[in-house]
Backbone bond lengths (Angstrom), bond angles and torsions (degrees), N, CA, C in turn:
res aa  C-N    CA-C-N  psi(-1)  N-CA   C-N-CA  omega(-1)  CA-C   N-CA-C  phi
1 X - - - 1.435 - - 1.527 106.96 -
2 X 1.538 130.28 115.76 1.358 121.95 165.13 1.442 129.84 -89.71
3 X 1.112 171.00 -175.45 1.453 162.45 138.12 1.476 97.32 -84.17
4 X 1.350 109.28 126.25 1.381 114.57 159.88 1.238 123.61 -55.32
5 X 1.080 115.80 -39.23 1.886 108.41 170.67 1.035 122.36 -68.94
6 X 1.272 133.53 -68.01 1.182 137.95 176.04 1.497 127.57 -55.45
7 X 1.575 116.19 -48.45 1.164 137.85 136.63 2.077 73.40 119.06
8 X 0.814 124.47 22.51 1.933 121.25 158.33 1.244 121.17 -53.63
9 X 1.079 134.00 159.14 1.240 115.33 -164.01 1.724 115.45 -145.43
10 X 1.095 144.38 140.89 1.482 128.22 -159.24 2.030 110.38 -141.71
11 X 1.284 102.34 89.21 1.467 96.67 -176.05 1.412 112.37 -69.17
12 X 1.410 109.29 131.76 1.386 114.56 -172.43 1.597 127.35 -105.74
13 X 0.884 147.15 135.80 1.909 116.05 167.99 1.211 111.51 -66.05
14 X 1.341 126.52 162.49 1.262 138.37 -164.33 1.554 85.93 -66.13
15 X 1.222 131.31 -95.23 1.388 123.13 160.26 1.708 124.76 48.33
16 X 1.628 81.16 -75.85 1.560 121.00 -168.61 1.355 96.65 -75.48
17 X 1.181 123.66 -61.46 1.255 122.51 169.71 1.594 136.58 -38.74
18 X 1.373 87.83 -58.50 2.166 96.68 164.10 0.820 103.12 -48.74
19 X 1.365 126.96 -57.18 1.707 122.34 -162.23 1.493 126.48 -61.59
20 X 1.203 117.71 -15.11 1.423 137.35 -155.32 1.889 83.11 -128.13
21 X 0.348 136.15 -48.94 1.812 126.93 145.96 1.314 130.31 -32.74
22 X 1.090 116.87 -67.97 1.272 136.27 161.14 1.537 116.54 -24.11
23 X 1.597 104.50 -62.16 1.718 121.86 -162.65 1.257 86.97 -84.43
24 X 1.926 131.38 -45.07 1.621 116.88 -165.12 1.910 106.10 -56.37
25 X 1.661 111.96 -35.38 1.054 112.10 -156.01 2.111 79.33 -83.25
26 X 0.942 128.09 -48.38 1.179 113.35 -146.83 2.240 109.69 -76.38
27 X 1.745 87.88 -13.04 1.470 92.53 -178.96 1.456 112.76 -94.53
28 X 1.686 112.90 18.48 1.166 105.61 -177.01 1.767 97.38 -105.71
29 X 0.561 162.19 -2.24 1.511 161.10 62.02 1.337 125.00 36.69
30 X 1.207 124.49 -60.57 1.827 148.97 -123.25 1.729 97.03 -174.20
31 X 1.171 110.44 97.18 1.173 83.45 149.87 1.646 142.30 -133.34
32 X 1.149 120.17 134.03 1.918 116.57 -147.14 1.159 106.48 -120.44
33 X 1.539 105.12 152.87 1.864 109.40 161.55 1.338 115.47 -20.44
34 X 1.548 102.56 -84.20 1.029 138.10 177.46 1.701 115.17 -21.35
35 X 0.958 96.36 -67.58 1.978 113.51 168.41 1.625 91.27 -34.36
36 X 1.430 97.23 -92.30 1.943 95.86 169.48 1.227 137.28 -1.72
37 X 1.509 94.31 -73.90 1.465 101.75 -177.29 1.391 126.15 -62.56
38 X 1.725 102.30 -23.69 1.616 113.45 172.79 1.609 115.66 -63.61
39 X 1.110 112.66 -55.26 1.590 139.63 178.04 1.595 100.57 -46.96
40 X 1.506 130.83 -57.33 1.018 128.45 -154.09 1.975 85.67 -85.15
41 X 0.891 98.99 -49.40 1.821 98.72 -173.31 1.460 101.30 -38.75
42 X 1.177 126.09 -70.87 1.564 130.61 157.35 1.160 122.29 11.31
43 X 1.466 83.99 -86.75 1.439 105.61 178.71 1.181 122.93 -48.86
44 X 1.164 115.59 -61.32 1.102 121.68 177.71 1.679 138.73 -58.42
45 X 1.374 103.47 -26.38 1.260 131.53 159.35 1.720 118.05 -58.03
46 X 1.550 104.74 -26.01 1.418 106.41 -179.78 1.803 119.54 -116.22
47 X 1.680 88.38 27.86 1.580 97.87 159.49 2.078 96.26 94.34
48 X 1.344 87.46 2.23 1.865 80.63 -167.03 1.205 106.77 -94.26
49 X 1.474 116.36 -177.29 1.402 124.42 -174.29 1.340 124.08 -132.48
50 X 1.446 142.70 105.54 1.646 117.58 -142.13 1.822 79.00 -100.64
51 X 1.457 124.06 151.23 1.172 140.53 -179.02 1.429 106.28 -127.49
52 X 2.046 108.13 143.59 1.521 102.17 -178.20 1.417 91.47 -86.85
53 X 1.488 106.75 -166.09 1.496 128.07 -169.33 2.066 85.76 -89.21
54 X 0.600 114.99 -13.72 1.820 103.98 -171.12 1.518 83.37 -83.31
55 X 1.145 126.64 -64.48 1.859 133.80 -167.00 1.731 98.17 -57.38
56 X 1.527 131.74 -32.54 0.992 102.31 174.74 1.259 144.32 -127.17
57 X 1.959 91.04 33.91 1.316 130.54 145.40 1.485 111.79 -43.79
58 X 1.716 93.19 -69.85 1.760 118.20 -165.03 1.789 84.27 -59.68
59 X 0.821 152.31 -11.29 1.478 128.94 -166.94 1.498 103.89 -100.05
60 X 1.486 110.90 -47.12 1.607 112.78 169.36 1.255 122.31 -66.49
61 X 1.438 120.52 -42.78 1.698 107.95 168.82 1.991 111.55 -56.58
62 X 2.140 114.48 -27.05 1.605 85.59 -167.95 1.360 92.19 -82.08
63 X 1.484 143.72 -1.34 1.077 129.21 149.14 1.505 153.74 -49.15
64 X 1.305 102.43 -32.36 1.506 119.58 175.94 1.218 86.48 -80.81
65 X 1.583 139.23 -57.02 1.056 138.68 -130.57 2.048 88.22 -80.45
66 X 0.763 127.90 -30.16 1.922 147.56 -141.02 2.286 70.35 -86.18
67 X 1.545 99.13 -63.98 1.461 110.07 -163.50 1.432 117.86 -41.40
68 X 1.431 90.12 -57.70 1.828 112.07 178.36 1.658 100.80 -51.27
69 X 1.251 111.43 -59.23 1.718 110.73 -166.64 1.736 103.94 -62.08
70 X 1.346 134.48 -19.36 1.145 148.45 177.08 1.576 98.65 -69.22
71 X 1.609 108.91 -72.50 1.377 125.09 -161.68 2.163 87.57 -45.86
72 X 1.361 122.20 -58.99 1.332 131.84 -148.12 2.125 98.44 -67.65
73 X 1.374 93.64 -39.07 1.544 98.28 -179.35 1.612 98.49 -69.06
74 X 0.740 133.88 -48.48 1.612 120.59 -170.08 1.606 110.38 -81.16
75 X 1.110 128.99 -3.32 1.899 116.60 169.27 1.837 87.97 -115.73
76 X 1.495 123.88 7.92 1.410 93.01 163.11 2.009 99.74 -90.29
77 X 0.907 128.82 -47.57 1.691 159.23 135.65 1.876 84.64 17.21
């Protein structure tokens, strides 16, 4: 599984996978603690890291920001 933003990446067992399937399809409906707490257990269980939308804001701006300081070092260079 990768995150499109970040582009991180989380190998799952198939297993792992249904299950986290299961709750995306079933929490789009319903959505509960519980659902949550399953999903993140998962996850987390398989070395991953679930991130809010504020954290992966902060990850794309130190990125652009990482790019720009790159782009500026090579036409001072």
């Amino acid at each position: 599984m990768i995150c499109p933003v970040c582009r991180n990446y989380l190998g799952l067992q198939k297993e792992e996978f249904e299950q986290l399937r299961e709750i995306m399809e079933s929490s789009a409906a319903n959505k509960s603690s519980d659902d949550s707490s399953r999903l993140n257990s998962i996850v987390n269980k398989a070395g991953g890291v679930i991130r809010t939308e504020t954290q992966l804001n902060f990850i794309r701006d130190m990125q652009e920001f990482e790019r720009e300081k790159e782009r500026r070092n090579k036409s001072t260079q």
